[in-house]
C-alpha positions as CSV (number, residue, x, y, z in Angstrom):
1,X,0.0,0.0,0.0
2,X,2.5,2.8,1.0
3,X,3.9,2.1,-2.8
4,X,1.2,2.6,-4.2
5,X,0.6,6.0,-2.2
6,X,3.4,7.2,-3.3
7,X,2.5,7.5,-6.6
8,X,-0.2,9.8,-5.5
9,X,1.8,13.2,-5.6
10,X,3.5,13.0,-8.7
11,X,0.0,12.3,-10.6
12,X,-1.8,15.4,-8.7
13,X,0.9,17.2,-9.9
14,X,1.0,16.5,-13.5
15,X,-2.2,16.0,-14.2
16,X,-4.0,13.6,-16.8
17,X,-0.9,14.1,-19.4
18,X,2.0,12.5,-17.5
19,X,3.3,9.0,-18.8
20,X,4.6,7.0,-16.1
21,X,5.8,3.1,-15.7
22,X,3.2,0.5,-15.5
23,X,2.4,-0.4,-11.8
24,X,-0.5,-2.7,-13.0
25,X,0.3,-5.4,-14.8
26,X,-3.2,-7.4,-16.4
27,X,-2.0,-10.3,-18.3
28,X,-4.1,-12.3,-20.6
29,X,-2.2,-16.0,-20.5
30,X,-4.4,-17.6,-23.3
31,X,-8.0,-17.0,-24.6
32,X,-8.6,-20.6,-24.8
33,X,-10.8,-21.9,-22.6
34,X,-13.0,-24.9,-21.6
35,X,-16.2,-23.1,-21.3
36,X,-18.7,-21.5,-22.9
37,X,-20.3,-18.4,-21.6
38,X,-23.2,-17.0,-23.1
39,X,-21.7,-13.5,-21.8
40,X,-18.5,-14.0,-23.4
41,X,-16.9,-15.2,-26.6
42,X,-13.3,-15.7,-25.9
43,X,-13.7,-19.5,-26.1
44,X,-14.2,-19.0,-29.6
45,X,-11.0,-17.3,-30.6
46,X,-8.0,-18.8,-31.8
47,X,-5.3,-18.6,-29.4
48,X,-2.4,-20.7,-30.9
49,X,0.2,-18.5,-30.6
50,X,1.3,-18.0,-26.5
51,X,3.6,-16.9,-25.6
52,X,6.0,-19.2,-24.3
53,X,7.9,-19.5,-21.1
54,X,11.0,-18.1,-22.4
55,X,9.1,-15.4,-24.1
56,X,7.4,-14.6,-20.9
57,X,10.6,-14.6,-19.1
58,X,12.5,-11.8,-21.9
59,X,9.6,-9.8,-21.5
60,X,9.2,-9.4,-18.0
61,X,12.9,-8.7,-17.2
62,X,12.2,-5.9,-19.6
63,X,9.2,-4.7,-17.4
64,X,9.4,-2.3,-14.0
65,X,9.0,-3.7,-10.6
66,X,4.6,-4.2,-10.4
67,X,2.4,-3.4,-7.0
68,X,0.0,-5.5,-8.7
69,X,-0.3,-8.9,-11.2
70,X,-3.2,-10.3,-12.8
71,X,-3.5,-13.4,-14.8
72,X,-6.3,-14.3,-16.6
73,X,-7.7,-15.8,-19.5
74,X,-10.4,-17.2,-21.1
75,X,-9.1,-19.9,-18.7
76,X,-5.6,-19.2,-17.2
77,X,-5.5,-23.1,-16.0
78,X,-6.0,-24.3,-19.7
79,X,-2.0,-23.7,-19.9
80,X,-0.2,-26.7,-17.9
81,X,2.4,-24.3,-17.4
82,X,0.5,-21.8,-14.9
83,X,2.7,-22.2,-12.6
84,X,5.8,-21.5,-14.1
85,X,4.2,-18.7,-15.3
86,X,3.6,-16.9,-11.4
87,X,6.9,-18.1,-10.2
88,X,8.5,-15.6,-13.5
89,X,5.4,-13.5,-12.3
90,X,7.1,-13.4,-8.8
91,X,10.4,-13.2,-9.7
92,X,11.0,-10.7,-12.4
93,X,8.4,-8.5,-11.3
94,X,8.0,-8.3,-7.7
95,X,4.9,-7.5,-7.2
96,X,2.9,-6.7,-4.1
97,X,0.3,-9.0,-4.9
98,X,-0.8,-11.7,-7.2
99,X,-4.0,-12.5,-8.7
100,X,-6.0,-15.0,-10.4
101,X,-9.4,-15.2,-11.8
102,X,-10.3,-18.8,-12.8
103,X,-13.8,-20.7,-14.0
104,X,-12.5,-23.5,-11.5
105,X,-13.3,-26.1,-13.7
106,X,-9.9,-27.8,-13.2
107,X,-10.0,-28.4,-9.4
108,X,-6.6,-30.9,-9.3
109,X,-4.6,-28.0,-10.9
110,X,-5.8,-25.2,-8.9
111,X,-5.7,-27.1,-5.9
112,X,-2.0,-27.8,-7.2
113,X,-0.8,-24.5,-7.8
114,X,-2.0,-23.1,-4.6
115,X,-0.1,-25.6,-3.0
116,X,3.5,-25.2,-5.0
117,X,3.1,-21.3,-5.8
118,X,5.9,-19.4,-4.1
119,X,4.3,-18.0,-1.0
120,X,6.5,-14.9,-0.7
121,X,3.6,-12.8,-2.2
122,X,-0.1,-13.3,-1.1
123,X,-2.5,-14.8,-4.0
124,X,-5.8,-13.8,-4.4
125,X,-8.3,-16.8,-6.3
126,X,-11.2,-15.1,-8.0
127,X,-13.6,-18.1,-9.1
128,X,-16.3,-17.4,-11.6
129,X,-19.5,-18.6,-10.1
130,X,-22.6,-17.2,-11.5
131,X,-25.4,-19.0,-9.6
132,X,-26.6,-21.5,-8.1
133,X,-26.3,-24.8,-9.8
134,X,-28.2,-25.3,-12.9
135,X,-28.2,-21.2,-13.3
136,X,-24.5,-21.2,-13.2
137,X,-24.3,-24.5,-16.1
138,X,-26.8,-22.6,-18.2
139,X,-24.5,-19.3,-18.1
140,X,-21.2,-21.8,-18.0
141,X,-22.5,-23.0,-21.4
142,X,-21.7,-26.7,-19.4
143,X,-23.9,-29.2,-17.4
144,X,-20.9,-29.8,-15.0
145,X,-19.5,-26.3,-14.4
146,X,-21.5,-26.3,-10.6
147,X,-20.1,-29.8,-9.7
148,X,-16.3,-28.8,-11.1
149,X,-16.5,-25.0,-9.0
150,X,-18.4,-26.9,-5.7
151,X,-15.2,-29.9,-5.8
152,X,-12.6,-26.3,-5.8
153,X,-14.2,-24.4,-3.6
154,X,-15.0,-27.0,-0.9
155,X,-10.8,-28.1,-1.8
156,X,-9.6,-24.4,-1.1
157,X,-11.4,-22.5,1.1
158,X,-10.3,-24.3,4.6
159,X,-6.8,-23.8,3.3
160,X,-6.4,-20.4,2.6
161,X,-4.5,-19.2,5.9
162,X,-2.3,-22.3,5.5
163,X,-1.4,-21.5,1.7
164,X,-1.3,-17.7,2.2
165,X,-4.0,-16.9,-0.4
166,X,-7.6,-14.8,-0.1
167,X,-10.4,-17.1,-2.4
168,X,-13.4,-15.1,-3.2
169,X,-16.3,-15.6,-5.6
170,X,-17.3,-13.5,-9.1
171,X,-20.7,-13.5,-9.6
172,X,-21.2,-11.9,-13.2
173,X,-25.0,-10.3,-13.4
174,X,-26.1,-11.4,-16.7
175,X,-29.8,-11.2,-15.9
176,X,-32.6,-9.9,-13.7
177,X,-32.4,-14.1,-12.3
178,X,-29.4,-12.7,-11.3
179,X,-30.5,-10.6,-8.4
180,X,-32.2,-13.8,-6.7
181,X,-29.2,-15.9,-7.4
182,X,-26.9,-13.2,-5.6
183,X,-28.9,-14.0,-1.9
184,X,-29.2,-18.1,-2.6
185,X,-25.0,-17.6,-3.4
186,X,-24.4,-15.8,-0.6
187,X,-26.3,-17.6,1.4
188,X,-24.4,-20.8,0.2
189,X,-21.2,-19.3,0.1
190,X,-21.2,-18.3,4.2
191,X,-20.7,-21.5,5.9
192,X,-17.1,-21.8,3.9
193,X,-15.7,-18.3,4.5
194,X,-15.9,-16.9,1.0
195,X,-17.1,-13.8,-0.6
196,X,-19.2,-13.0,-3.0
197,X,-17.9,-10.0,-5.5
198,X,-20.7,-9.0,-7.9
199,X,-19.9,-7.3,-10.9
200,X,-22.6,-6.7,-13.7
201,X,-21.8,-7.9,-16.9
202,X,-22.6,-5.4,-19.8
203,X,-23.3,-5.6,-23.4
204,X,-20.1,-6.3,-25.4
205,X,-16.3,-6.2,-25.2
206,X,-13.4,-5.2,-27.4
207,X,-11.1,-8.0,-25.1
208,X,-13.0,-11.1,-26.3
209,X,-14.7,-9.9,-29.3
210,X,-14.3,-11.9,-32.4
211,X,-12.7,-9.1,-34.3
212,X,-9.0,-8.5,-33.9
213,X,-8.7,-4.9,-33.5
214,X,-12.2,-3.0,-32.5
215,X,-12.9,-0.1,-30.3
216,X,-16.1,-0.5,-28.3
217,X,-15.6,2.2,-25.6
218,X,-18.6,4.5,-24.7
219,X,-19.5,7.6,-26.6
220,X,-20.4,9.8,-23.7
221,X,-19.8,9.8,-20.1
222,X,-22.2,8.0,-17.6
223,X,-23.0,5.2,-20.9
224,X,-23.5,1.8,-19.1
225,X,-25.5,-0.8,-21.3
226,X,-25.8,-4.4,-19.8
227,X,-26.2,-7.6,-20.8
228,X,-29.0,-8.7,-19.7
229,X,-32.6,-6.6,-19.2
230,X,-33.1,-5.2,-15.6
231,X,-36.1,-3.6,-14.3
232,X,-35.3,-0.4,-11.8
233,X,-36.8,-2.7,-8.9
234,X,-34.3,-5.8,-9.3
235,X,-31.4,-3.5,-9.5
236,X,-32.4,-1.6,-6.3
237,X,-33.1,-5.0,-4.5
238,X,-29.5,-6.2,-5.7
239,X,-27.8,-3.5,-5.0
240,X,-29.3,-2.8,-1.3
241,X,-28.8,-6.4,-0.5
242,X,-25.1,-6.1,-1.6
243,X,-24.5,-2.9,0.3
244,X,-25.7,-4.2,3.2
245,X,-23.2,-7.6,3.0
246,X,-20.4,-4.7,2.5
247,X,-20.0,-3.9,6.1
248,X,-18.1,-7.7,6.7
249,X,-15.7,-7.0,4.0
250,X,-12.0,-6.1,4.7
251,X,-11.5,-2.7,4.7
252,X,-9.9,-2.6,1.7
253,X,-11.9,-4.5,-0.4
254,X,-15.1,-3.4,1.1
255,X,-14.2,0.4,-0.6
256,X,-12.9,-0.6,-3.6
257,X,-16.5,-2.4,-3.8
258,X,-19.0,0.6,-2.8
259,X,-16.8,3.0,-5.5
260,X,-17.4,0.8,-7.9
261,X,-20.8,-0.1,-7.1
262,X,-21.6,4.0,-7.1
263,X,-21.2,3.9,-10.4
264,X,-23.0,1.5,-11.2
265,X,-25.8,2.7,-9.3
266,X,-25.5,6.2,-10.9
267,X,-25.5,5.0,-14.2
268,X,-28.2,2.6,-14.2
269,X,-30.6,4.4,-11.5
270,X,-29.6,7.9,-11.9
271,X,-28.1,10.7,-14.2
272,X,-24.7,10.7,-13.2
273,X,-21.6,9.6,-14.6
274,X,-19.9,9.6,-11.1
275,X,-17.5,8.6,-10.5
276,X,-15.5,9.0,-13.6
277,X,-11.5,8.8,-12.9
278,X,-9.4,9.5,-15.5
279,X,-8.3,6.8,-17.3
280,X,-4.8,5.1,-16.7
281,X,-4.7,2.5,-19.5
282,X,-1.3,2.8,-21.7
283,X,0.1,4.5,-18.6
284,X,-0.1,3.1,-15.0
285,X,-2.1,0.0,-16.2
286,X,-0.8,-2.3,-18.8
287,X,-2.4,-5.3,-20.4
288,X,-0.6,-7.5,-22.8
289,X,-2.5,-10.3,-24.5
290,X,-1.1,-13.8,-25.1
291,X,0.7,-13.3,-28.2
292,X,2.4,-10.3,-26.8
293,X,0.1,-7.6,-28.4
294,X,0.0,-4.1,-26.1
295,X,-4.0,-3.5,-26.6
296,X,-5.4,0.4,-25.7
297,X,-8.0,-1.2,-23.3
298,X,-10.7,-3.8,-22.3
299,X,-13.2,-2.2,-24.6
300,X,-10.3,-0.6,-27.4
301,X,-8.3,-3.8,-28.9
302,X,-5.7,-1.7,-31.2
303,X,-2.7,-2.7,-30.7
304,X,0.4,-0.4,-29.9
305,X,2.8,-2.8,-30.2
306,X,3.8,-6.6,-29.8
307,X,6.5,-7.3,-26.7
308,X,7.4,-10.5,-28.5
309,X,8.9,-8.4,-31.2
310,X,10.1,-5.3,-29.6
311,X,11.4,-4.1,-26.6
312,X,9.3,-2.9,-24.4
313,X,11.6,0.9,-23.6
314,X,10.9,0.9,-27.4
315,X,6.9,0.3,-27.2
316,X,6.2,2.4,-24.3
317,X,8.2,5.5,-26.3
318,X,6.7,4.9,-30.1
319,X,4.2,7.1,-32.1
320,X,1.5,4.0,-32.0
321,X,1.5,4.2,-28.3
322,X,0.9,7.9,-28.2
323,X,-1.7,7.8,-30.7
324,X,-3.6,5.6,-28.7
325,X,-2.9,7.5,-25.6
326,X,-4.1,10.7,-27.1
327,X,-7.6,8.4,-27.4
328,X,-7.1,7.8,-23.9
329,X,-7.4,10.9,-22.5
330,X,-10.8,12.2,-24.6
331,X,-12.6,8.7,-23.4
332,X,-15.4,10.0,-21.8
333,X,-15.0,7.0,-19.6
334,X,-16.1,3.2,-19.2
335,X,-17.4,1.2,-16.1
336,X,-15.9,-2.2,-16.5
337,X,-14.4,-3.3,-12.4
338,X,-11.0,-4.0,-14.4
339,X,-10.2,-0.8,-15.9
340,X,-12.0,1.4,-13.3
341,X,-10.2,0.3,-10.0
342,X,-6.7,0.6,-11.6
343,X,-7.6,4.3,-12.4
344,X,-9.7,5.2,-9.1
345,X,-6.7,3.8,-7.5
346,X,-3.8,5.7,-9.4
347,X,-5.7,8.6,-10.0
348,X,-6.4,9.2,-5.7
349,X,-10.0,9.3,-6.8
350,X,-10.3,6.2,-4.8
351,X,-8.8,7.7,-1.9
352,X,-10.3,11.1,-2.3
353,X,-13.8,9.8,-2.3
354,X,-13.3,7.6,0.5
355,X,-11.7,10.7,3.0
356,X,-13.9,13.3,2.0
357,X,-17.7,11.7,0.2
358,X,-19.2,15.0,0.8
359,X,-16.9,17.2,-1.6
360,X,-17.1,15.2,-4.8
């Protein structure tokens, strides 16, 4: 934490229009994957050109030190090598924290890396459950995905003191079902220590699109279409009944949760685009996708650059990059959890909004 403060100061100071290192690292490992989401279409693009090991390895010790590391797919665990993959992670980048979002399908590898991972750096398990039982297979796309996620859980979730890791739930929203599903989840999800993080699942996404390069972003601040239909009534039920489950979070987690949630609420109940933090894609936030490809964003897939080809002083530097970045900063501004909590968190808006609600 006091690393990431620190980078507080010198973004007040210089504004929107400063370029600075990557802290936040979001990398994509594969798009392949063993599901099939009716949300989400990266099981049906290619992905047979990965990076491998030793391309993972040249590009990272090109890379600064991270506070934070995601990996994620499609499914991460689809790659045998996953855990190779964090120990590089751990290594070359140092970061503060590592993190993993998974559909938990393959319980005996999960269960595996936990257990072999490096433990210097905490691990965070995200597992993608979407409801309860024959909800979660129908928006899985398979009639086992609640038996394979039940077997990983249950295998976990006494464990994670012992194997220095935090496991946690994503329920994705995809329709007004949804709402219902959240309280059975919860409910479900108690008795074995683990939280439920919601996040609502909108309309479409340049990431796992089927076109290679698209740009998806919204066209005017406060622009928040989801995926499913919601009457006003189920959303104020959902969020209410996740605002009150808020106050057992950790600290941390429990306001990163309510900003995000805000603006949520604000788009979809009210006529606010608030919060809005500027955007820190191409700057303190980088993605790279398995081939090596530098994309803009989650919902802008042009490409700035590919790490398996060039260095990456030589990326972060060239006239692709800044083009992109010049898109950036006139974004009015997307809602997605990934791309929002990186900026609330580099911009201070995080922080801002959290000491002093009543200015902002």
């Amino acid at each position: 934490m006091k690393r990431i403060l620190s980078y507080f100061p010198t973004f007040w100071r210089n504004q929107r229009r400063q370029v600075n290192m990557p802290r936040f690292l979001t990398y994509t490992v594969t798009f392949s994957c063993n599901a099939r989401c009716i949300m989400c279409d990266s099981w049906r693009k290619p992905s047979p050109n990965d990076l491998s090991l030793q391309e993972i390895e040249n590009i990272f010790d090109q890379l600064p030190r991270m506070d934070a590391v995601r990996l994620t797919g499609g499914e991460p665990f689809v790659r045998k090598d996953m855990l190779e993959i964090a120990h590089l992670t751990q290594e070359k980048l140092r970061p503060l924290i590592l993190h993993v979002t998974t559909n938990g399908f393959l319980t005996d590898r999960i269960v595996q890396f936990c257990e072999e991972r490096n433990r210097d750096v905490p691990l965070s398990v995200l597992v993608s459950v979407d409801g309860m039982k024959d909800k979660h297979n129908t928006v899985r796309g398979h009639d086992k995905a609640w038996d394979f996620i039940v077997k990983t859980l249950e295998s976990l979730a006494p464990r994670q003191k012992a194997l220095r890791m935090s496991l946690a739930v994503n329920q994705t929203i995809v329709d007004a079902e949804g709402v219902e599903h959240y309280k059975r989840l919860r409910d479900f999800l108690k008795p074995l220590g683990i939280r439920n993080n919601v996040v609502m699942a909108y309309d479409v996404s340049a990431t796992y699109n089927l076109e290679e390069e698209i740009a998806v972003a919204p066209t005017q601040i406060g622009e928040f279409a989801t995926f499913g239909e919601f009457t006003e009534e189920h959303l104020k039920e959902l969020f209410d009944e996740i605002d009150k489950d808020l106050g057992s979070y950790p600290l941390m987690e429990r306001v990163a949760k309510r900003y995000y949630l805000l603006g949520i609420r604000n788009r979809l109940l009210g006529d606010k685009g608030s919060p809005n933090p500027k955007c820190v894609a191409l700057n303190s936030h980088l993605r790279i996708f398995p081939d090596g490809r530098v994309p803009t964003c989650q919902f802008n897939t042009s490409s700035v650059g590919n790490l398996r080809e060039q260095n990456f002083s030589e990326l972060w530097a060239n006239d692709k990059i800044q083009k992109q970045r010049e898109w950036v900063y006139k974004c009015p501004g997307c809602w997605a959890e990934c791309e929002v909590l990186p900026s609330a968190i580099y911009t201070g808006d995080l922080l801002k909004r959290t000491l002093f609600p009543n200015r902002v």
